[in-house]
Biopython code that builds the backbone (N, CA, C, O; Angstrom):
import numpy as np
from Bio.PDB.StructureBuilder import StructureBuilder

atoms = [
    (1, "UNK", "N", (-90.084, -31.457, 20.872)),
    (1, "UNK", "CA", (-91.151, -32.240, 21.448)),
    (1, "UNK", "C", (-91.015, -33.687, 20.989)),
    (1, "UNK", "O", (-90.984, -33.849, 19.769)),
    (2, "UNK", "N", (-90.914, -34.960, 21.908)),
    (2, "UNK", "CA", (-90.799, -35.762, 21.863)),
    (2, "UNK", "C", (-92.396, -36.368, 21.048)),
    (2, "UNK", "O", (-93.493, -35.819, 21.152)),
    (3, "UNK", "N", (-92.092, -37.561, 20.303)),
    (3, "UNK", "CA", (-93.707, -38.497, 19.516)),
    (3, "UNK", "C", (-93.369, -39.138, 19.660)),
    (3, "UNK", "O", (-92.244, -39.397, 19.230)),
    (4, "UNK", "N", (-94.511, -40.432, 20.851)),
    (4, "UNK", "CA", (-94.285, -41.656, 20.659)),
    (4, "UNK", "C", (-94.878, -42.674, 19.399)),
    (4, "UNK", "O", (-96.006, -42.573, 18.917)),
    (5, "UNK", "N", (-93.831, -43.683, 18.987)),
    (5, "UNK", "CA", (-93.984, -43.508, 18.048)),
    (5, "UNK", "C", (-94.590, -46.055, 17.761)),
    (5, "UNK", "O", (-94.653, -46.958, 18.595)),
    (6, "UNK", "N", (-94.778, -46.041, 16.596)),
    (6, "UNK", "CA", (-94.413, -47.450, 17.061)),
    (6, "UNK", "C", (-94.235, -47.864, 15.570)),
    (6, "UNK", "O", (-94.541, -47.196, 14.582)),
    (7, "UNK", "N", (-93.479, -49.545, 15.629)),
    (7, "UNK", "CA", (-92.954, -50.464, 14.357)),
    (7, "UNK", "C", (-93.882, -51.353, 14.937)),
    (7, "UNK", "O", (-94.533, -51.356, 15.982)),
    (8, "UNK", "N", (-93.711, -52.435, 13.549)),
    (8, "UNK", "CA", (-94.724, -53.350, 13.742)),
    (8, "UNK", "C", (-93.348, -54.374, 12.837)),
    (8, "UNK", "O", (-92.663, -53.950, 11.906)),
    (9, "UNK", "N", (-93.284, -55.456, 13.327)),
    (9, "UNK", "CA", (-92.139, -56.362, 12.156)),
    (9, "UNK", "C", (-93.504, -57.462, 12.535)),
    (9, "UNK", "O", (-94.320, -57.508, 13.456)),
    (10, "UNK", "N", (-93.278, -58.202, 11.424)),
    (10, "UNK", "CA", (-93.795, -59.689, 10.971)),
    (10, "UNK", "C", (-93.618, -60.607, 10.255)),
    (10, "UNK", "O", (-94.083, -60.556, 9.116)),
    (11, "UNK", "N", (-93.058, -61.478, 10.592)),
    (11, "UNK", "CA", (-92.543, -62.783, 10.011)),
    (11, "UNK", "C", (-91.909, -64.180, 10.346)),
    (11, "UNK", "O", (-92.152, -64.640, 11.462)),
    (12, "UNK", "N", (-91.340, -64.697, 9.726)),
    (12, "UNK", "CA", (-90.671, -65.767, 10.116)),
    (12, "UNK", "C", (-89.469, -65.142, 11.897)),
    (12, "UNK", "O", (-88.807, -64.156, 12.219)),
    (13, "UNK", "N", (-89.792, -66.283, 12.412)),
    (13, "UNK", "CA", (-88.335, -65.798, 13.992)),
    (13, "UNK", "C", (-87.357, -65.491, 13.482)),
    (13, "UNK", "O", (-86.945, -64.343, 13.652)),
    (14, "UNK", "N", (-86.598, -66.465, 12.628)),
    (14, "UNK", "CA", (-84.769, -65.712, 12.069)),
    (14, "UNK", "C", (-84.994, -64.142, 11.254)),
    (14, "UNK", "O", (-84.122, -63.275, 11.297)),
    (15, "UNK", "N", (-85.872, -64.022, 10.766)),
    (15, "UNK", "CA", (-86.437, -62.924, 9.722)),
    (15, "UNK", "C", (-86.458, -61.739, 10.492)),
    (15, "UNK", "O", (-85.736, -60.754, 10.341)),
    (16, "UNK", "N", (-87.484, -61.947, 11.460)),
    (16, "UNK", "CA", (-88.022, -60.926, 12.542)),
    (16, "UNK", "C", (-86.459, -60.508, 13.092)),
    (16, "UNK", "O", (-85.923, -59.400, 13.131)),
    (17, "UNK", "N", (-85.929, -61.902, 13.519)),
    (17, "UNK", "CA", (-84.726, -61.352, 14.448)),
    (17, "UNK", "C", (-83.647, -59.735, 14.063)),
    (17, "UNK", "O", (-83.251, -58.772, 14.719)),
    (18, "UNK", "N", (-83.533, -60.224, 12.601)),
    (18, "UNK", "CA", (-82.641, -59.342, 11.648)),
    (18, "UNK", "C", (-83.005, -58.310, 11.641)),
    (18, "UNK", "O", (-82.318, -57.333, 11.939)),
    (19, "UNK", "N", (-84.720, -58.280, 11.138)),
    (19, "UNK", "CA", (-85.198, -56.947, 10.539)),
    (19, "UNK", "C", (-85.030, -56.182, 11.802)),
    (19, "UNK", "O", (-84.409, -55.125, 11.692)),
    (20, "UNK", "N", (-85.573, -56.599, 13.279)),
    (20, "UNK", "CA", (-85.362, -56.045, 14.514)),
    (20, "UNK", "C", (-83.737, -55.332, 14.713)),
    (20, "UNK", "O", (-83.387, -54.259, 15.206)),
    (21, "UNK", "N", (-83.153, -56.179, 14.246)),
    (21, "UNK", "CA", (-81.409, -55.761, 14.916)),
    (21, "UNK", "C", (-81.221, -54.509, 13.754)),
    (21, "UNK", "O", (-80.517, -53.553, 14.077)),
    (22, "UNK", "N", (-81.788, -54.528, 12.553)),
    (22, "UNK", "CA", (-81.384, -53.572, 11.746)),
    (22, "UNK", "C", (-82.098, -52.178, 11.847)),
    (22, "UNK", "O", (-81.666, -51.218, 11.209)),
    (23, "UNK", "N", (-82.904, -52.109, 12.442)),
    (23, "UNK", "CA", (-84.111, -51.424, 13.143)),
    (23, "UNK", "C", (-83.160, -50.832, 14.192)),
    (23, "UNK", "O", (-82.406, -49.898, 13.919)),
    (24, "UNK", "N", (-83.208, -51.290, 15.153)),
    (24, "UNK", "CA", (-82.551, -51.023, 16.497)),
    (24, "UNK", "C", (-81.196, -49.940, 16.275)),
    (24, "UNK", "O", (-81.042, -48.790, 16.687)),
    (25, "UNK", "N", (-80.140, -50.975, 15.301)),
    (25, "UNK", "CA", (-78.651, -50.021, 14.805)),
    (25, "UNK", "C", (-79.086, -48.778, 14.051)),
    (25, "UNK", "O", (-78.503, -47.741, 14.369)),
    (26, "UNK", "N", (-79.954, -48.715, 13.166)),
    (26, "UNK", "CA", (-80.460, -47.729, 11.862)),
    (26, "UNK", "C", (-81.020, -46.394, 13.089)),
    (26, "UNK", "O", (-80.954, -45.217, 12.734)),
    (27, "UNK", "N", (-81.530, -46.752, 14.452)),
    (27, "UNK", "CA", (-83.059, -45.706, 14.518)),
    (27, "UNK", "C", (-82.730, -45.609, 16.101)),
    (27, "UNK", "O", (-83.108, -46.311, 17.039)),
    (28, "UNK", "N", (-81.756, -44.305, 16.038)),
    (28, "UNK", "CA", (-81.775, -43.868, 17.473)),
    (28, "UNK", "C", (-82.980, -43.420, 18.090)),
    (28, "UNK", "O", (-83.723, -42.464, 17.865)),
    (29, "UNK", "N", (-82.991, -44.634, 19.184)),
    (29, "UNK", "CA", (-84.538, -44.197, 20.007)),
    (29, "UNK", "C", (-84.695, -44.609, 21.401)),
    (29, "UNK", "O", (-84.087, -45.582, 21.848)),
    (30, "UNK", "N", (-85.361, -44.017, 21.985)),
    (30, "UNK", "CA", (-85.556, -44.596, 23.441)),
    (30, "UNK", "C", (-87.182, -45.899, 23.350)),
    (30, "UNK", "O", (-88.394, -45.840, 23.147)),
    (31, "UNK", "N", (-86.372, -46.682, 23.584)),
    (31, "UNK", "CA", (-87.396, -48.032, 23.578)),
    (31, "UNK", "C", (-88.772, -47.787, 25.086)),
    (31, "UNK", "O", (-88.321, -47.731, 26.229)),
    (32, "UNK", "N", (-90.308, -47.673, 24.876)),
    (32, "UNK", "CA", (-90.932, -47.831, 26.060)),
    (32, "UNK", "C", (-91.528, -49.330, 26.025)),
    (32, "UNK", "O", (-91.717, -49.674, 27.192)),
    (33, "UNK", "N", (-91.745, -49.935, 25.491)),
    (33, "UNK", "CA", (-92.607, -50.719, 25.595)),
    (33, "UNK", "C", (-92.626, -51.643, 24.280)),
    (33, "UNK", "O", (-92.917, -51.154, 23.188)),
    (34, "UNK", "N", (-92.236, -53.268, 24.464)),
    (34, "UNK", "CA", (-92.397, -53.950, 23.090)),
    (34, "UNK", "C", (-93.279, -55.594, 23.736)),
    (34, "UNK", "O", (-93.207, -56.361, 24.696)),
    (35, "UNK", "N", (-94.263, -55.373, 22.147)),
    (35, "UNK", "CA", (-95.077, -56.699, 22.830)),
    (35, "UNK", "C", (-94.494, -57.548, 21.363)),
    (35, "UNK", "O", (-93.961, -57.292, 20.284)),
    (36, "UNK", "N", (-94.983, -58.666, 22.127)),
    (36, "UNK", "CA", (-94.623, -60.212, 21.367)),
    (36, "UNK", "C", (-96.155, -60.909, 20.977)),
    (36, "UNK", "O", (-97.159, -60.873, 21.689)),
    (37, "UNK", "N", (-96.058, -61.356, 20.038)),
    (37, "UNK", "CA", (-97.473, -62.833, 20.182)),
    (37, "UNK", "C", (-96.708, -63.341, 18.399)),
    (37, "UNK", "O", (-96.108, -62.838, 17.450)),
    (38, "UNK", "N", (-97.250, -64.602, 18.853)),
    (38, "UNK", "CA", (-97.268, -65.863, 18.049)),
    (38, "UNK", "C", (-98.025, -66.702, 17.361)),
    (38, "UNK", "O", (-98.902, -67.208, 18.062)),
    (39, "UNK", "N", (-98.020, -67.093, 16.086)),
    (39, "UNK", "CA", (-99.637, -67.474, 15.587)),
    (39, "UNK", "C", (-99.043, -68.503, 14.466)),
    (39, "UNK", "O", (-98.389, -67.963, 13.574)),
    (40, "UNK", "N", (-99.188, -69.883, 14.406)),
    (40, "UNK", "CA", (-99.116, -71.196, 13.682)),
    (40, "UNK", "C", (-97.179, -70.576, 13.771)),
    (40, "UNK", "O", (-96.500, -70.554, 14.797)),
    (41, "UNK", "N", (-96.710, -70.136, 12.314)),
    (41, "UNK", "CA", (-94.775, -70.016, 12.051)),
    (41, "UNK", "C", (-94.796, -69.048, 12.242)),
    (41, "UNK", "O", (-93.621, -68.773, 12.001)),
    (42, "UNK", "N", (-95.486, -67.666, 12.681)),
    (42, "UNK", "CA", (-95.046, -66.462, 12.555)),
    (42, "UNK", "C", (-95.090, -65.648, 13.464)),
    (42, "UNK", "O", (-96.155, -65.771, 14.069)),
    (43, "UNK", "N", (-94.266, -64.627, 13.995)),
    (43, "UNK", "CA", (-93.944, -64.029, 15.051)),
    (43, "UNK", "C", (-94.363, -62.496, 14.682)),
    (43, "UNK", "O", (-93.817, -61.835, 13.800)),
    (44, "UNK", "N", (-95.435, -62.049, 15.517)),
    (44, "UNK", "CA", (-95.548, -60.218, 15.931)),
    (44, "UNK", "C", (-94.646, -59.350, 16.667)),
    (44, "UNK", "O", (-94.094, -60.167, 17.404)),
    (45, "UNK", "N", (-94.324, -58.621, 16.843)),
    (45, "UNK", "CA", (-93.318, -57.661, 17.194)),
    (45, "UNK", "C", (-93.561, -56.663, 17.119)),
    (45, "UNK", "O", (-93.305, -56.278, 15.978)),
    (46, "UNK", "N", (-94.072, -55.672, 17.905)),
    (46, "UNK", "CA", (-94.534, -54.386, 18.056)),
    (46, "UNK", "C", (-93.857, -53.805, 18.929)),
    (46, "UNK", "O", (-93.739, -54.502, 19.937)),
    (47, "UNK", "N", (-93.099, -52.323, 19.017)),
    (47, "UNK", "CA", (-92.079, -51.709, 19.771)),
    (47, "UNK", "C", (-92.868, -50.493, 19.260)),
    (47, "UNK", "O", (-93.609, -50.232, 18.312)),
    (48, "UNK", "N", (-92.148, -49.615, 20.783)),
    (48, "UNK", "CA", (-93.622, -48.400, 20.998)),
    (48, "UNK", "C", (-91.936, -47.622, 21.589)),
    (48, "UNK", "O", (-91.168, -47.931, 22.500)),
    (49, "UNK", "N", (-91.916, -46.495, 20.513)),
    (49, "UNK", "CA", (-90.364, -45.689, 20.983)),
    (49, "UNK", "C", (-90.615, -44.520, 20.761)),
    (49, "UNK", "O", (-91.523, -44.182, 20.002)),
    (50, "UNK", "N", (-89.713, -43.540, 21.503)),
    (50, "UNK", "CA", (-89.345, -42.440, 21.198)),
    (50, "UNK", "C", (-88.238, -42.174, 20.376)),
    (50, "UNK", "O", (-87.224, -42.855, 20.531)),
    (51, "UNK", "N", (-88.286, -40.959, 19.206)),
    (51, "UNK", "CA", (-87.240, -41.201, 18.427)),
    (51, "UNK", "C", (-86.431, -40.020, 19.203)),
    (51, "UNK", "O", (-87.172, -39.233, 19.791)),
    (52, "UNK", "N", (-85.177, -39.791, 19.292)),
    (52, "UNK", "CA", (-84.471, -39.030, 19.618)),
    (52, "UNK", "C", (-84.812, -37.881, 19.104)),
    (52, "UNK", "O", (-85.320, -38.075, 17.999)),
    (53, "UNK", "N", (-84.753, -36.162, 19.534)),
    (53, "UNK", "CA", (-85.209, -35.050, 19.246)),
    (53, "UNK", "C", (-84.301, -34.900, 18.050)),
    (53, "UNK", "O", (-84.913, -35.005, 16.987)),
    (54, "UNK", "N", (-83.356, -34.742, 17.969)),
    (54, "UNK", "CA", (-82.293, -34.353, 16.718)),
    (54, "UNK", "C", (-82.518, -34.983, 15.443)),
    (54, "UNK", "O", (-82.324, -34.517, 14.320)),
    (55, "UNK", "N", (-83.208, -36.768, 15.983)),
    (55, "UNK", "CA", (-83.271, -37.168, 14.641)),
    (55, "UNK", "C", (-84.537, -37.755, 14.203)),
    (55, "UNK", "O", (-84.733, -38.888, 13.765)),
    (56, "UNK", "N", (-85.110, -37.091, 14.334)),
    (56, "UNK", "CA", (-86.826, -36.890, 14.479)),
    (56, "UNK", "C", (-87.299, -36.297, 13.311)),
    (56, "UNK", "O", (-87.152, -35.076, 13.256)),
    (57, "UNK", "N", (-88.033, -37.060, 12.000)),
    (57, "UNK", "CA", (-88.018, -36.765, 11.051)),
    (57, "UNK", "C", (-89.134, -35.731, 10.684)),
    (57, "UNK", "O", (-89.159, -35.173, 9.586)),
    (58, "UNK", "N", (-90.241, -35.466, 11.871)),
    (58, "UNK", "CA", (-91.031, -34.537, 11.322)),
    (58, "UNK", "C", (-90.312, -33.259, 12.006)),
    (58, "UNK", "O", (-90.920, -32.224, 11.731)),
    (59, "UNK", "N", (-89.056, -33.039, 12.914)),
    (59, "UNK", "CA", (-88.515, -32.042, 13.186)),
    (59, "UNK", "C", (-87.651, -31.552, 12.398)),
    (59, "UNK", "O", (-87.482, -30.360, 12.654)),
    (60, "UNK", "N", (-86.863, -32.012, 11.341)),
    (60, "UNK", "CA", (-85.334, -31.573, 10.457)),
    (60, "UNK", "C", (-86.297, -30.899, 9.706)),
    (60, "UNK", "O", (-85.962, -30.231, 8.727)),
]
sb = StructureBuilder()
sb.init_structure("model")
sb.init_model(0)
sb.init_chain("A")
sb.init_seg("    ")
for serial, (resi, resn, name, xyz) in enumerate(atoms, 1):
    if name == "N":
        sb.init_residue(resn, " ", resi, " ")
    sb.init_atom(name, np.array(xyz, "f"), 0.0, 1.0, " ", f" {name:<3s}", serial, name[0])
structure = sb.get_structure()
């Protein structure tokens, strides 16, 4: 059974960028839905995924 699931990153743009790309390579998932917003230097990032069945940590 698939859980949708969600991350939240926050920080600086170059910061966010990384933690995102290391996120993405680390965490096989099917991406539905990612929002953005912006506030004075700092960037929100919220991604709403499915993790793959096999590697689905409340399933092992």
């Amino acid at each position: 059974m698939s859980q949708l699931c969600c991350h939240v990153f926050r920080g600086l743009p170059k910061e966010i960028e990384e933690e995102v790309n290391k996120f993405l390579e680390s965490t096989p998932c099917e991406i539905h839905h990612v929002l953005q917003s912006e506030s004075t230097n700092h960037v929100t990032i919220t991604i709403f995924y499915v993790m793959d069945a096999q590697e689905d940590p409340l399933t092992v």
